[in-house]
C-alpha positions, 0 to 999 in steps of 0.5 A: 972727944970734945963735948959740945952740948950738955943737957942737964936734967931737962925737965918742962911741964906745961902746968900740970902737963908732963912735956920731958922729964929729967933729960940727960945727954951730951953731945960731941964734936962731929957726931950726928946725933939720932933723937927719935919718937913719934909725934908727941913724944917730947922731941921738939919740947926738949929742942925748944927748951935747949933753945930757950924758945920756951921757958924750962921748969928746971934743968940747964944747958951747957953750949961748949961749957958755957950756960947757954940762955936766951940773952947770949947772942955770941953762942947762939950765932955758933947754932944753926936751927932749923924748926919742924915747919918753917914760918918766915915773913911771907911778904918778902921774897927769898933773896930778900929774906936770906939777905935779911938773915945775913945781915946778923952776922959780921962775916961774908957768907956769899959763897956759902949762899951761892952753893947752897941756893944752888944745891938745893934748886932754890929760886930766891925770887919768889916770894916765901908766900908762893913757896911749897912745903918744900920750898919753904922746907930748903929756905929754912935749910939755907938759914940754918946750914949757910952761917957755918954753925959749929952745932946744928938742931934739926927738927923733922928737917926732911918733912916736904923735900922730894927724894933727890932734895932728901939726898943731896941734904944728907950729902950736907950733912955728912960734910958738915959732920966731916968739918966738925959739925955737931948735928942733933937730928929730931926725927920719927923717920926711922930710916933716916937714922940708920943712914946717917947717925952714930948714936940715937937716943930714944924717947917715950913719953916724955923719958928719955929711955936708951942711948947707945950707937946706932950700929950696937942698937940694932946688933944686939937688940933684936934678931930675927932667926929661921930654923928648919929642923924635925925638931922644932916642936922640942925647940919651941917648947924647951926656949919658949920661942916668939914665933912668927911662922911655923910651917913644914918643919920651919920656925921663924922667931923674934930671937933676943938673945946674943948669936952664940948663946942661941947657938949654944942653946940649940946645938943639941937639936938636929938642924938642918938649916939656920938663918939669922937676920939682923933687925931693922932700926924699925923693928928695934925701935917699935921694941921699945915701943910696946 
């Protein structure tokens, strides 16, 4: 697979403030990476630091295995970005602004405008002063998808958009991923990365604490398990369950173990039914949480 970004140690402080500790990930041509966290956690410190919006304390970033820094304006033409909120130059109207935006670049991206003003239902003759959250939310879509980034860096990129705006930008992003776009995807909207991800990282605090693909995250993390057996009593107290429920000869429990070593573990009890349910990304995320 061909490495694309790679980040190093990332460490910011703000004073004596810890922003991110020691991040260390690498991201691969046509992959859409899952960054998740609550507010606060260290995901837009860690994106605005690879960005160079805001000075590291140490650590480097390596964009296609060149050192990526504030003055190199050939990589940061191959990158698209689009911020948690979208500030933009309010007296202008949106056609003005995109046209501004274009101008940067020496290719013709006119076709490329056209389809995606159209997709998201974009008026570009309001002014960006008039536009919703979620207006303003598609103009920051358009800037950051219409150049044909190789690497695109989303920060909370659904925060406003309705329902039906919400899936046509994931049918983008599984475009882009199917042309060889690289997506790093910030979010604390857990849904969103069982829908669209091949691998998460988690952070806490600051630390970036698990990466691993999203479908062996929530196989292997965390099941959810009913019995109905007369023996339950025998079986709560001999595997020292986390029980959920227990009622008429039923037990539900939060099961960390793999299927077949359950299995084994409980064969020797009279079951009469067992039902094992796969986890949420919700449910393993608030896991790593406590």
């Amino acid at each position: 697979m061909e490495k694309i970004l790679e980040v190093k140690n990332l460490t910011k402080y703000y004073k004596d403030v810890l922003g991110v500790k020691n991040i260390n990930f690498e991201l691969y041509r046509g992959e859409i990476f899952g960054f998740i966290g609550p507010n606060g956690a260290g995901k837009s410190t860690t994106i605005r630091s690879i960005l160079n919006l805001i000075n590291k304390t140490s650590g480097e970033v390596l964009f296609k295995g060149k050192q990526l820094t504030k003055d190199n304006l050939e990589l940061k033409k191959l990158i698209g970005y689009l911020p948690s909120e979208v500030r933009l130059y309010e007296d202008l109207t949106v056609k003005d602004l995109i046209d501004f935006h274009l101008k940067f670049f020496d290719k013709d991206f006119s076709k490329r405008r056209e389809e995606l003003v159209k997709r998201l239902k974009l008026d570009e003759n309001k002014k960006i002063e008039d536009l919703s959250l979620g207006n303003l939310k598609k103009v920051g879509i358009v800037l950051a998808f219409v150049h044909g980034p190789q690497l695109l860096i989303l920060d909370e990129p659904t925060s406003g958009l309705d329902p039906l705006i919400q899936q046509e930008f994931y049918n983008l992003l599984l475009e882009e991923k199917e042309k060889g776009t690289t997506i790093f995807y910030s979010t604390h909207v857990l849904s969103e990365i069982s829908k669209i991800c091949d691998r998460v990282g988690i952070i806490k605090s600051g630390n970036l604490i698990k990466i691993e693909p999203i479908k062996d995250l929530i196989d292997k993390s965390l099941t959810y398990v009913t019995i109905t057996s007369k023996d339950c009593e025998k079986i709560i107290n001999d595997l020292k369950l986390d029980i959920k429920d227990y009622k008429d000869n039923t037990i539900s429990f939060k099961n960390f173990m793999e299927s077949n070593e359950l299995l084994k573990a409980i064969v020797k009890y009279d079951i009469d039914k067992i039902y094992i349910e796969p986890a949420s990304i919700e449910d393993v995320f608030m896991h790593y949480y406590k």
